[in-house]
C-alpha positions as semicolon CSV with decimal commas, in nm:
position;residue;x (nm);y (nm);z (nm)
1;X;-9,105;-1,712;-3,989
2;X;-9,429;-1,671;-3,808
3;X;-9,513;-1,424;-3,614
4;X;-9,514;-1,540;-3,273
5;X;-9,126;-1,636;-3,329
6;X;-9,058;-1,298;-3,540
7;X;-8,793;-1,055;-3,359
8;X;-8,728;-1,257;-3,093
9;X;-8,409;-1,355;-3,037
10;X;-8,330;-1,713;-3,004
11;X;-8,125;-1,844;-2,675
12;X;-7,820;-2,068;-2,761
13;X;-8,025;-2,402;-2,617
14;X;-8,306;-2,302;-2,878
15;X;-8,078;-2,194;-3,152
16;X;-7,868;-2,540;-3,111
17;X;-8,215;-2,792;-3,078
18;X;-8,354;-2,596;-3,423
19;X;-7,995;-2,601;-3,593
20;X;-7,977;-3,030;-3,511
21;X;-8,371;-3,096;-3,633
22;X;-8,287;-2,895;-3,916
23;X;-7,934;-3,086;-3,974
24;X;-8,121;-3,411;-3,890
25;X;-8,391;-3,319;-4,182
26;X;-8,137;-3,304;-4,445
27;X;-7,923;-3,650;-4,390
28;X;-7,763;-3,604;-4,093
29;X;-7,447;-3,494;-3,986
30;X;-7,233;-3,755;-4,099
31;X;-7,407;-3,730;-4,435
32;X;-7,331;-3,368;-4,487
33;X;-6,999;-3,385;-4,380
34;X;-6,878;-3,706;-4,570
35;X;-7,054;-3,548;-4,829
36;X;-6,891;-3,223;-4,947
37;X;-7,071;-3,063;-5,273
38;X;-6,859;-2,961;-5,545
39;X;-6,783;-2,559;-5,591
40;X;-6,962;-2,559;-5,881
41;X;-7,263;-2,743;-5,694
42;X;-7,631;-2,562;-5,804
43;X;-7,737;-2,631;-5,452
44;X;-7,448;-2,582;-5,224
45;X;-7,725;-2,439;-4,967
46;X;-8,027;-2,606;-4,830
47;X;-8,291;-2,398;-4,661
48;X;-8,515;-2,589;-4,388
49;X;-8,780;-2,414;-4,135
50;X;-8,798;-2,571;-3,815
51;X;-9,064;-2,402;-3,533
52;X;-9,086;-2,127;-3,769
53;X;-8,718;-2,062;-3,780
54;X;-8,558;-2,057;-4,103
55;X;-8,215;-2,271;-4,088
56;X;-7,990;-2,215;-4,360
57;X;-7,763;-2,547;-4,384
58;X;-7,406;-2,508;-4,603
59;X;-7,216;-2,831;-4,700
60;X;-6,865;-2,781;-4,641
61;X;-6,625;-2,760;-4,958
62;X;-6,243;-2,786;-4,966
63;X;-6,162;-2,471;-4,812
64;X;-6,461;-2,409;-4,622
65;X;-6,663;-2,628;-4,317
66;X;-7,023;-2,724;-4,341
67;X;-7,221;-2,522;-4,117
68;X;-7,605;-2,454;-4,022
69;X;-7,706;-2,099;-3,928
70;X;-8,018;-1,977;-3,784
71;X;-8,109;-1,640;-3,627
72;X;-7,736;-1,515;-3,619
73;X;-7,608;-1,859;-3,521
74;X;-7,356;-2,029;-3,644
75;X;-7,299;-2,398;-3,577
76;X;-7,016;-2,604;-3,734
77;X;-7,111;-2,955;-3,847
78;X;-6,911;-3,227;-3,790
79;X;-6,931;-3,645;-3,856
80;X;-7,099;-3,694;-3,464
81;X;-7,323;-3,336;-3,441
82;X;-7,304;-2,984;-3,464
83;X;-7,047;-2,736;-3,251
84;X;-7,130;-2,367;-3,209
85;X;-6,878;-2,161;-3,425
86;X;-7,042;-1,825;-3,388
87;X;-7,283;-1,620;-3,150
88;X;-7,465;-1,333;-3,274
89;X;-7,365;-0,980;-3,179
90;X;-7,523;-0,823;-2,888
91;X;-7,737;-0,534;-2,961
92;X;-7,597;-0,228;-2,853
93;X;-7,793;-0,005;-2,598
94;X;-7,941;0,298;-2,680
């Protein structure tokens, strides 16, 4: 991550545009989820930076969906795109 991007905290528009380049970079969508890797896979995870953000993309298994997280997102990815599964927590004031 560089350091203009470090600690801030991405909006859902900018979490969801770095979360589909990143899901674009690896296949696609319709790859990845046609395309479920085995339990036993040695890369079940695929780890792609995209404006400096580090997007961590997870093909789906039998018991578990393919998602894409970045910065405490968590996007779900289907055969036509990607579908927010999880916001981050809100910081807690002081």
């Amino acid at each position: 991550m560089d350091a203009q991007n470090q600690g801030r905290r991405l909006s859902e528009a900018e979490a969801t545009a770095v979360a589909e380049e990143a899901v674009d970079r690896v296949g696609g969508s319709r790859m990845i989820y046609r395309n479920p890797r085995h339990a036993f896979s040695l890369q079940p995870v695929q780890t792609v930076v995209v404006d400096g953000q580090e997007v961590e993309v997870r093909w789906g298994e039998v018991s578990s969906p393919a998602v894409a997280s970045v910065g405490g997102w968590v996007f779900e990815i289907h055969e036509e795109g990607i579908e927010l599964l999880i916001r981050p927590p809100k910081p807690r004031p002081a």
